[in-house]
C-alpha positions, 0 to 999 in steps of 0.5 A: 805449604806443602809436606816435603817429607818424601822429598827431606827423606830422598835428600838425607838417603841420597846424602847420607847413603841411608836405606830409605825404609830406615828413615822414619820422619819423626826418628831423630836425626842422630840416629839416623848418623847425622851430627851436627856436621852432617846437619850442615851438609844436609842443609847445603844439599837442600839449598843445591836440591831447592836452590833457596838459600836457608839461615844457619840460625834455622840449623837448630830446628833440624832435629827430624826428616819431619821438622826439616820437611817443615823448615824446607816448606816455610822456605818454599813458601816464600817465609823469612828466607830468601829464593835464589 
C-alpha cells in the first residue's frame, strides 16, 4: 500500500478551491470546510480521479486528508472494494 496523501491532498484542494499550504493531513476535514455533504463530494471526485468504486459505509472513516489517503490505498490495493 502506498501513502496517497499528496495525491488526497490535490484531490480536496482541486475540489474544494482550497490552498494546498492550508491542508494539513491530519487537521480534520470540518476545518477544512468539508461537512458531510462535501465528504460525499470528495468521495465521487476520488472514484472519477482513481476510477475505483468506494462503499458509502467507508464515508465515515473520512475524517483527514490522511485517514482518507488510507481509505484510498486500502481501495488501491486491491482490499474489500471493487475496481472499475
Amino acid at each position: 500500500m502506498g501513502d496517497h496523501r499528496a495525491e488526497v491532498t490535490k484531490v480536496v484542494c482541486d475540489t474544494f478551491r482550497l490552498d494546498p499550504a492550508l491542508v494539513e493531513p491530519d487537521a480534520p476535514l470540518e476545518e477544512l470546510g468539508i461537512d458531510s455533504k462535501g465528504r460525499i463530494k470528495l468521495l465521487a471526485a476520488l472514484e472519477i480521479e482513481y476510477a475505483v468504486t468506494i462503499d458509502l459505509d467507508l464515508l465515515d472513516r473520512f475524517t483527514d486528508v490522511g485517514s482518507v489517503a488510507g481509505v484510498l490505498a486500502e481501495v488501491l490495493g486491491g482490499g474489500t472494494e471493487e475496481r472499475r
